[in-house]
C-alpha positions as CSV (number, residue, x, y, z in Angstrom):
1,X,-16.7,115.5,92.5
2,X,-20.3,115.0,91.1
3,X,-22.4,117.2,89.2
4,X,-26.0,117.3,90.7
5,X,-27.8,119.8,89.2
6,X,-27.9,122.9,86.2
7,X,-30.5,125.5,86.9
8,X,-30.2,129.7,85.5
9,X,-26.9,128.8,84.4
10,X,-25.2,127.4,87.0
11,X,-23.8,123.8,87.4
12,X,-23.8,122.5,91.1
13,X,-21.4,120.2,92.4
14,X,-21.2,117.6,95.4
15,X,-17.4,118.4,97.1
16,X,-17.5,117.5,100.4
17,X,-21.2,117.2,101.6
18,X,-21.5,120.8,100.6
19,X,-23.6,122.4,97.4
20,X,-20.9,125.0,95.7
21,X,-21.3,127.4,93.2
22,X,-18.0,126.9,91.4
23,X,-18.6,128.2,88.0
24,X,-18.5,132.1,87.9
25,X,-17.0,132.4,84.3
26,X,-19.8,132.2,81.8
27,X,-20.3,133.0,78.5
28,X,-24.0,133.1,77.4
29,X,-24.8,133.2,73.8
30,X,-28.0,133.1,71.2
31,X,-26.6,129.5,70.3
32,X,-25.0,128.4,73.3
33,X,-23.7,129.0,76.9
34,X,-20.0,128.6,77.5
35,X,-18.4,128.0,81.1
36,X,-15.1,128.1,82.3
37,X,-14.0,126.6,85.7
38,X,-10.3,127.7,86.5
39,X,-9.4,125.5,89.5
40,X,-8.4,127.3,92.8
41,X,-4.9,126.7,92.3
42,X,-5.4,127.6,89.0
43,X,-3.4,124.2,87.9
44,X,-6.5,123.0,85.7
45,X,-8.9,124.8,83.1
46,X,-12.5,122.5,82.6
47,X,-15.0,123.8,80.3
48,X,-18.7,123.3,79.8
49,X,-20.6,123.6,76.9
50,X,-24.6,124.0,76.6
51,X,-26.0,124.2,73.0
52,X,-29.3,126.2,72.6
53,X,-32.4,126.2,69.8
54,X,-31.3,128.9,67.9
55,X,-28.0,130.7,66.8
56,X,-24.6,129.0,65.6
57,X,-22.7,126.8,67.3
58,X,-19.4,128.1,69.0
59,X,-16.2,128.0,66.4
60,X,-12.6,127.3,67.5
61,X,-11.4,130.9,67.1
62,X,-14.3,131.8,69.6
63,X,-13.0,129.2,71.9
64,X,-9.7,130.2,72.0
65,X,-10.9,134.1,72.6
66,X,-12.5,133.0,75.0
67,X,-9.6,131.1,77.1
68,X,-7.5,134.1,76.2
69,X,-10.0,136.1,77.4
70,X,-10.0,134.4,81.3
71,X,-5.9,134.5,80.7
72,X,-5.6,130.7,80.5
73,X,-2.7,130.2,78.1
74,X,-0.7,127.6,79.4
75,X,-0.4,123.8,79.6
76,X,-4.0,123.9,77.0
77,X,-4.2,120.2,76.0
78,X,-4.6,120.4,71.8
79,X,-6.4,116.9,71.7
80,X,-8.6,117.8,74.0
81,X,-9.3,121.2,72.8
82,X,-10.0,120.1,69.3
83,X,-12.1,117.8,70.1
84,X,-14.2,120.0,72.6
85,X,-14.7,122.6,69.5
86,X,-15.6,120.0,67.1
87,X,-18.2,118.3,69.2
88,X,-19.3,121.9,70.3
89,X,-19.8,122.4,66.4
90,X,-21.9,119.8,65.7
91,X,-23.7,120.6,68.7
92,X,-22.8,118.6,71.8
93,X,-23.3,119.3,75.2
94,X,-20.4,118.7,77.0
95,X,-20.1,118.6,80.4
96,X,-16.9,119.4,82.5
97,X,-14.0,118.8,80.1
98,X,-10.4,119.2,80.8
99,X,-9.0,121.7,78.7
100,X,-5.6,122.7,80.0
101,X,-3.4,121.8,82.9
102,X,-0.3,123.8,84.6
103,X,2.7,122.5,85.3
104,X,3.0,121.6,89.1
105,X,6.0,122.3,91.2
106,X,8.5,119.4,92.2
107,X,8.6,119.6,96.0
108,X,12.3,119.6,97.3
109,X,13.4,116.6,98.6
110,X,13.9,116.5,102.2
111,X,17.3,115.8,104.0
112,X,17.7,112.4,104.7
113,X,20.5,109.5,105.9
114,X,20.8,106.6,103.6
115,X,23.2,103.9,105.9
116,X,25.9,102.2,104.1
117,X,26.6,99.9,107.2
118,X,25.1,96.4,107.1
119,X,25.1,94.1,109.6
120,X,27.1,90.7,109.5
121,X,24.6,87.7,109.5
122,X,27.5,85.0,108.8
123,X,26.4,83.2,112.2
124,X,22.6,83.2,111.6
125,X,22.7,79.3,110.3
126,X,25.0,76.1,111.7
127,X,27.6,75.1,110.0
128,X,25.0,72.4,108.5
129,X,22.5,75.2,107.2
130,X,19.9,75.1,109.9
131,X,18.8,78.1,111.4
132,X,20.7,79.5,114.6
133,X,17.5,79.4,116.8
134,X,20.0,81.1,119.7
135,X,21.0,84.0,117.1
136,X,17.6,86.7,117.8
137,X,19.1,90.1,117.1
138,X,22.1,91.0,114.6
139,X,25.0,93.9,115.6
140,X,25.7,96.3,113.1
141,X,29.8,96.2,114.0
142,X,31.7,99.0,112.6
143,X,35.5,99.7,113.0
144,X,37.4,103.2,113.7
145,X,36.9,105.3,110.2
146,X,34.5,103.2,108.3
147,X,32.4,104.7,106.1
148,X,28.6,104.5,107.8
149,X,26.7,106.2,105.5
150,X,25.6,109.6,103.6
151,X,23.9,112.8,104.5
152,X,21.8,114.2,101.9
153,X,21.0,117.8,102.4
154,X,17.4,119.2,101.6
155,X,16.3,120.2,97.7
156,X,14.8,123.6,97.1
157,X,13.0,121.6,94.6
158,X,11.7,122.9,90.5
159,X,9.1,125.5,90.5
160,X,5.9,125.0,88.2
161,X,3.6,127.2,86.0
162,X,0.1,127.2,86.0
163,X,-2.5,127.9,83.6
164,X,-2.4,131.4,83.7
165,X,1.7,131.6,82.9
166,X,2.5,132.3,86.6
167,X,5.3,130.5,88.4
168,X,4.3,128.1,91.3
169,X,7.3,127.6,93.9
170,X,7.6,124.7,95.2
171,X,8.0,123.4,98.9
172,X,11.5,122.8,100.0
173,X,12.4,120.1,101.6
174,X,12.4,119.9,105.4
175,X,15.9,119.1,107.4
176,X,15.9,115.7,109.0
177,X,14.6,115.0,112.5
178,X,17.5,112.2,113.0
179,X,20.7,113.4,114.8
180,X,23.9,112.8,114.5
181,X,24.9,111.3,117.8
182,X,28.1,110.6,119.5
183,X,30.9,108.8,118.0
184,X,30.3,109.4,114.5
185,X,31.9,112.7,112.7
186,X,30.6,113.9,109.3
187,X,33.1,115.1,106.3
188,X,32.7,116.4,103.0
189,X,30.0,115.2,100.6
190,X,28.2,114.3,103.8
191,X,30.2,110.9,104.4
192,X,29.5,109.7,107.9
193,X,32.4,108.6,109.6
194,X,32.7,106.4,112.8
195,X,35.1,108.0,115.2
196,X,35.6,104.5,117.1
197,X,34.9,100.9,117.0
198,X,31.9,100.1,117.9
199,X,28.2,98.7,117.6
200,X,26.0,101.1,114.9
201,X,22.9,102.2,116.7
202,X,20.2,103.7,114.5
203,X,16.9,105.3,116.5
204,X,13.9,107.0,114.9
205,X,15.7,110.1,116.1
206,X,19.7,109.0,116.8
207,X,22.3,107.3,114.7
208,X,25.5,106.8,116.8
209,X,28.2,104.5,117.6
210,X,28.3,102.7,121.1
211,X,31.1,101.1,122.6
212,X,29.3,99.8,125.5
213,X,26.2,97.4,124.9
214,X,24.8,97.0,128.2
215,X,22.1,94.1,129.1
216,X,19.5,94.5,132.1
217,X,19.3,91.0,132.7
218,X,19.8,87.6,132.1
219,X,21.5,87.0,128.1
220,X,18.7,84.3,127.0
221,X,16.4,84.0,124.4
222,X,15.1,87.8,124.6
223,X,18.7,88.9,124.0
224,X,20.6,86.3,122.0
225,X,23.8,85.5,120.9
226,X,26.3,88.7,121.3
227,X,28.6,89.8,118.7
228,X,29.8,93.2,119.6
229,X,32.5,95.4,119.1
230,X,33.3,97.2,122.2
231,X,32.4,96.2,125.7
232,X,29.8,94.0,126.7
233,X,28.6,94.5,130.3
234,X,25.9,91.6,131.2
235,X,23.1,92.5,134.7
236,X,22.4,89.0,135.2
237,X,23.5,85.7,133.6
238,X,24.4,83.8,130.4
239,X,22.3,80.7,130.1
240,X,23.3,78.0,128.1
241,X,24.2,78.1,124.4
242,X,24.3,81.8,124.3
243,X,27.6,82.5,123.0
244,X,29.1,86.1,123.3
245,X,31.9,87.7,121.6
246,X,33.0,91.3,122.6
247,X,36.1,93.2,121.3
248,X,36.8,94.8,124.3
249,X,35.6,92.8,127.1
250,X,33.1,91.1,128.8
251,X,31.4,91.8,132.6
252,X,28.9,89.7,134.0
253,X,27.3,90.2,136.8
254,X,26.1,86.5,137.5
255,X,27.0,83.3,136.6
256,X,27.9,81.7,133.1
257,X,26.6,78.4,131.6
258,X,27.9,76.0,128.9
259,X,28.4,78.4,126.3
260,X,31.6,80.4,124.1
261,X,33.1,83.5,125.5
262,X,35.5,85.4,123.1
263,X,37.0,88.5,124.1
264,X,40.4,90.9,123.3
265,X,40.0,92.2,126.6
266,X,39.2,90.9,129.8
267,X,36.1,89.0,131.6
268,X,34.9,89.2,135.0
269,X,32.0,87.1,136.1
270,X,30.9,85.0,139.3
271,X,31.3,81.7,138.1
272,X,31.0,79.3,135.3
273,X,29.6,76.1,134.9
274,X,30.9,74.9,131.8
275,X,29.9,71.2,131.6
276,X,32.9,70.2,129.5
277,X,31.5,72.6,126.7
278,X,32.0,75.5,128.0
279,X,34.8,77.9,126.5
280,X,37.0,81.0,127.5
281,X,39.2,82.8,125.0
282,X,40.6,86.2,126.3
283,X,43.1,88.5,125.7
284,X,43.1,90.6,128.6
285,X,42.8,88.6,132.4
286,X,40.4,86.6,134.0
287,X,38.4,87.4,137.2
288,X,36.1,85.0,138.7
289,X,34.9,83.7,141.9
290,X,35.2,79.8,141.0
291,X,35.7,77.8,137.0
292,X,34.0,74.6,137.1
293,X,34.7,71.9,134.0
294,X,35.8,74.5,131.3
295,X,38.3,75.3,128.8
296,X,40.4,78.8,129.4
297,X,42.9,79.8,127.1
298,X,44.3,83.5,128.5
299,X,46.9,86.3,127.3
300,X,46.9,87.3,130.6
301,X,46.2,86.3,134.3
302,X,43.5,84.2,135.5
303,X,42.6,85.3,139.0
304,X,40.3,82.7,140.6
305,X,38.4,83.4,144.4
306,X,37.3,80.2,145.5
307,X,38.5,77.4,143.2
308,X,39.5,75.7,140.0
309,X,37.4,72.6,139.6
310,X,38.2,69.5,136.3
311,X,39.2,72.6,134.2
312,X,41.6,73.1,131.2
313,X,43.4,76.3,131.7
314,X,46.3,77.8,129.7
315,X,47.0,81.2,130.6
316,X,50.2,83.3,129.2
317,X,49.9,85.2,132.7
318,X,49.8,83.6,135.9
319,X,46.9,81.5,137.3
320,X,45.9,82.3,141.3
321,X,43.4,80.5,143.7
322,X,42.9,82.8,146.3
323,X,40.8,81.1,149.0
324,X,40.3,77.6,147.9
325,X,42.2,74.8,145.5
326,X,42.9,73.8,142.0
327,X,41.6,70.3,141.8
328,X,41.5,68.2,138.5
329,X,42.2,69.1,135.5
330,X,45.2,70.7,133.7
331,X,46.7,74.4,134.2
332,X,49.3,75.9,132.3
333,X,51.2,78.7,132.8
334,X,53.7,80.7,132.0
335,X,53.5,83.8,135.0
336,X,53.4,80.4,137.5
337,X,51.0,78.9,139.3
338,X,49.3,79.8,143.1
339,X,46.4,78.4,145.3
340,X,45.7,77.1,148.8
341,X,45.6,73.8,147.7
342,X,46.7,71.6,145.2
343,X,45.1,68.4,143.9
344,X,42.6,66.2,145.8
345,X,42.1,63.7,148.6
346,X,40.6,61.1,146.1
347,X,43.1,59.7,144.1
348,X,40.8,59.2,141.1
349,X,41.0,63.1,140.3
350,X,45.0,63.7,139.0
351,X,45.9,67.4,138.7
352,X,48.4,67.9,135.9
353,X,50.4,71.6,136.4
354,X,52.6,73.0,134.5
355,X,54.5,76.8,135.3
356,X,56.6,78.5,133.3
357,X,55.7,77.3,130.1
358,X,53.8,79.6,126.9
359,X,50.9,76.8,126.0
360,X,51.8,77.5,122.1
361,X,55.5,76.5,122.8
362,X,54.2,72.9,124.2
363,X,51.8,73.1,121.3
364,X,54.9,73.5,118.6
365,X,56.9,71.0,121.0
366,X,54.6,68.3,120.5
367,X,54.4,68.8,116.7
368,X,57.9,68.6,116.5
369,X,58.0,65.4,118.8
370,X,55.8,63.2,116.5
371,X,58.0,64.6,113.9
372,X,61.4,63.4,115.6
373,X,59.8,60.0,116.7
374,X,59.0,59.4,112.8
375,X,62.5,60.3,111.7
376,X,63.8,58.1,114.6
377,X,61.8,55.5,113.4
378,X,63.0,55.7,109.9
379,X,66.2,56.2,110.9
380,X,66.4,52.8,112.7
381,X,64.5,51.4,109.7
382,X,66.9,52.2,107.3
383,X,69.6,50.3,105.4
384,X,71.0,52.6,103.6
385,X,74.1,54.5,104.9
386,X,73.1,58.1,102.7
387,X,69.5,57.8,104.0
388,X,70.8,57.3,107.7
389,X,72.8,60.3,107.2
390,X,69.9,62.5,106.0
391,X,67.8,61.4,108.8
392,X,70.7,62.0,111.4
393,X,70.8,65.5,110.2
394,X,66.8,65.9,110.3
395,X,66.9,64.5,113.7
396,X,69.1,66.9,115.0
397,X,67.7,69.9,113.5
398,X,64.8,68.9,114.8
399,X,66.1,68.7,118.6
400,X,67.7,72.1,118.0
401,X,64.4,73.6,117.4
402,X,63.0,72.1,120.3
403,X,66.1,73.7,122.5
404,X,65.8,76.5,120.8
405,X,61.7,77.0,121.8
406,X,62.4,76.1,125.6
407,X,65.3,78.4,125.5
408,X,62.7,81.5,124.1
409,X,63.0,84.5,126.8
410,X,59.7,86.2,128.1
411,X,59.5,89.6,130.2
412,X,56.7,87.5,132.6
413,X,58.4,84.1,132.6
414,X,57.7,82.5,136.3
415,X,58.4,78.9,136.8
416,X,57.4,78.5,140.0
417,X,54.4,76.9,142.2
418,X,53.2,78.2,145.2
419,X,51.8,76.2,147.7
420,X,49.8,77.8,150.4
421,X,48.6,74.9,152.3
422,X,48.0,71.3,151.1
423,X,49.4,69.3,148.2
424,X,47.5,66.1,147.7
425,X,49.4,63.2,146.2
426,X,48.4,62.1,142.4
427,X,49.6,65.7,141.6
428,X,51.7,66.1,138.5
429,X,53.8,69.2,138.0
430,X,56.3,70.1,135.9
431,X,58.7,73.5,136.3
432,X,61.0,74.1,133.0
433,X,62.1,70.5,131.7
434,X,61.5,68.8,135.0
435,X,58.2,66.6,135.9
436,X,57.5,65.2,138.8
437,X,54.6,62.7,140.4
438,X,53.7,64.0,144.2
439,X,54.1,61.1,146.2
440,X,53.8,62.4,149.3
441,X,51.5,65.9,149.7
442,X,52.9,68.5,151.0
443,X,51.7,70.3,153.9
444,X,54.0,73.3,154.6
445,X,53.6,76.7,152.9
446,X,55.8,76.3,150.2
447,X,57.3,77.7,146.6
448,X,58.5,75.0,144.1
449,X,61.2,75.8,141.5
450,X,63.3,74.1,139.5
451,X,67.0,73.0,140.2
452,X,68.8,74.8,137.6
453,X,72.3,73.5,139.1
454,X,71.3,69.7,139.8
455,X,68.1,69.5,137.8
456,X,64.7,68.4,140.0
457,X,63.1,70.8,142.3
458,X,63.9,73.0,145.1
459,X,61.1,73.4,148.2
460,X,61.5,76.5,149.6
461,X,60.1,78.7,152.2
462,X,57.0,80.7,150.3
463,X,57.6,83.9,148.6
464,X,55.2,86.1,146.3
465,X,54.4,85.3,142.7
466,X,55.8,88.6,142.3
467,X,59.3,86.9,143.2
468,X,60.5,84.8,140.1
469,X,62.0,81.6,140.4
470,X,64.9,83.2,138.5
471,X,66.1,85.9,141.0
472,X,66.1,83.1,143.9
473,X,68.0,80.7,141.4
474,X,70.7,83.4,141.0
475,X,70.8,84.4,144.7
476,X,70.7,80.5,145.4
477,X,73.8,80.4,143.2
478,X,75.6,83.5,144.7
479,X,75.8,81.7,148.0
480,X,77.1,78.6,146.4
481,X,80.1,80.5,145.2
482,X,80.6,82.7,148.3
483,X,80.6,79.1,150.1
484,X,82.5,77.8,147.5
485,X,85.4,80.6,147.4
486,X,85.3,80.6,151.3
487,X,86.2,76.5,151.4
């Protein structure tokens, strides 16, 4: 505010492009003229003073009359006052001097959300400190009953006082335009609580908890790597690189390139092109039109349309071809093995399978192997007779762990192969403790189990998965001892 002008006793100010007569309060004198501008908030007292030819100057008791006068009798700044009397004293014109100031209100606070949740950026560099240029967007991931965060409810805020000793209320604070969305329950003190596990979504208007994250399109650079809690249901594809980890499954509605997917639950996708990098790791089962050069380890089943091309699959369910073959590669598992075809006409492309086996058993198996073929060595190394007899006692502990592993019992347990059309030669399977090179392919519909009786395999007419290689064992050996007991 500027002063422009002082004419019949009136200062005029510049306030907004406007000329306005603020100063109404004015005390005219022989000696001098006195003006007193109380604000219109009445938060501020400024004085003018305006010395004249004749008379006595204004005296600090006059002053303060006059303040009394015009009821301002709060917040009067003492330094300021003092010095406004003594320079009005000896005479000074003074111009617009601030004289006393209220006490403004403090506004309430309004209610507000401060989030405790942070999200996890372990995966933003490699493992050699460069930058994950395939890592764009982070997941705040939450579990059931974390703590998210803290409601803060609105302050009335402090009321003021202004010059004139009256109260000023202040403005309280305004309730939050941010909701508090699905999945997320609020308890005393205003601790935010998330009712599942889940991704922590936070909109200008929303905080909530998902459990479904849901991409329209292809997962590429626009959407990143994935690391979600909950499920993760994909529109398009997954180019290569783009790694995505979901707690409770993964659904994609195209195809998948050489990338990592790791999952609790299950995964259902076209087809994946894995290019010997490409990985699997599921809890749940896998459905899929056709695997080509990829590594699958599976809790549950692995259900395949089309075909199983130069792929690494262990599964601790069973593994099924529907329509086409399981060519190259190695499959393992433990709920047995079933496709049209087996192997391949070139004899450059082995097929290793293996049914009825857990792939952590032959994992434990083969640790324990390289130990008993270093204590054999030793053994047969050794001269002396106390030595021997240690190692004699390893060794055999040893071999009783390994009988003990192949003799583990599980509910799903299926060593069998199912055959629905051709086996191709320069096919290795192997059913319990029995392995065998196909020399001849097979061309009959056929189920392969072992021979518990006479060890080897048995080729049998072709029954369901859903049939176990045990049940037809112990019917096989009912009718051995009806025949028997009948000769």
């Amino acid at each position: 505010m500027t002063l422009l002008s002082f004419e019949r006793g009136v200062f005029y100010y510049e306030k907004r492009n406007k000329m306005t007569d603020i100063y109404n309060n004015t005390i005219k004198l022989v000696g001098y003229n006195l003006y007193i501008r109380i604000s219109p908030d009445q938060m501020q007292c400024h004085c003018s003073y305006i010395p004249t030819d004749k008379g006595a100057m204004m005296t600090r008791e006059e002053f303060e009359t006059y303040l009394q006068q015009y009821n301002v009798n709060e917040g009067i700044d003492l330094t300021a006052l003092e010095r406004f009397v003594t320079r009005a004293a000896a005479g000074i014109q003074q111009i617009d001097v601030l004289v006393a100031s209220g006490t403004p209100p403090v506004h309430g606070g309004d209610e507000r959300v401060e989030i405790k949740a942070r999200a996890d950026d372990t995966d933003v560099k490699n493992d050699d400190g460069t930058v994950n240029m395939y890592r764009v967007q982070t997941f705040i991931n939450v579990n059931k009953d974390d703590e998210i965060g803290t409601v803060f409810p609105a302050e009335e805020g402090t009321p003021g006082r202004n010059i004139l000793g009256r109260m000023v209320p202040p403005v309280p604070g305004k309730p939050m335009r941010v909701k508090i969305g699905k999945n997320i329950r609020q308890e005393d003190g205003g601790r935010l609580i998330a009712s599942i596990t889940g991704r922590f979504v936070q909109t200008p208007f929303e905080v909530s908890v998902e459990d479904e994250y849901i991409v329209h399109g292809n997962v590429n650079f626009r959407v990143g790597i994935i690391d979600f809690k909950g499920v993760v249901d994909i529109r398009g594809e997954i180019r290569d690189h783009f790694d995505v980890k979901a707690t409770k499954g993964v659904k994609v509605a195209g195809n998948i390139g050489a990338c990592n997917i790791n999952t609790e639950g299950n995964v259902t996708f076209c087809g994946i092109d894995g290019r010997d990098k490409g990985r699997i790791f599921a809890g749940g089962n896998i459905y899929a039109n056709y695997l080509h050069d990829v590594t699958i380890e599976c809790a549950g089943d692995v259900i395949v349309s089309v075909e199983i091309h130069n792929c690494t699959i262990k599964s601790l369910g069973k593994v099924v071809v529907e329509k086409g073959a399981i060519m190259g590669g190695v499959c393992v598992a433990l709920g047995g093995i079933e496709s049209k075809i087996i192997g391949s006409k070139s004899s450059s492309i082995p097929t290793v399978l293996n049914a009825g086996s857990s792939y952590f058993d032959l994992h434990e198996i083969k640790g324990i192997m390289a130990e008993l073929e270093e204590a054999q060595l030793q053994y047969d190394c050794s001269v002396s007779l106390m030595r021997k007899r240690e190692l004699k006692e390893e060794i055999a502990a040893l071999s009783n762990r390994i009988v003990a592993i192949r003799n583990k019992e599980y509910p799903n347990r299926n060593p069998k192969i199912n055959v629905k059309d051709i086996m191709y030669e320069k096919t290795q399977i192997t059913i319990g403790v029995s392995m065998k090179d196909i020399k001849e392919k097979i061309t009959a519909s056929t189920s392969i189990i072992e021979n518990s009786r006479k060890g080897g395999f048995r080729y049998l007419p072709f029954t369901d998965l859903f049939v176990k290689a045990s049940d037809i064992e112990n019917i096989i050996a009912g009718v051995h001892e009806q025949v028997n007991a009948a000769g």
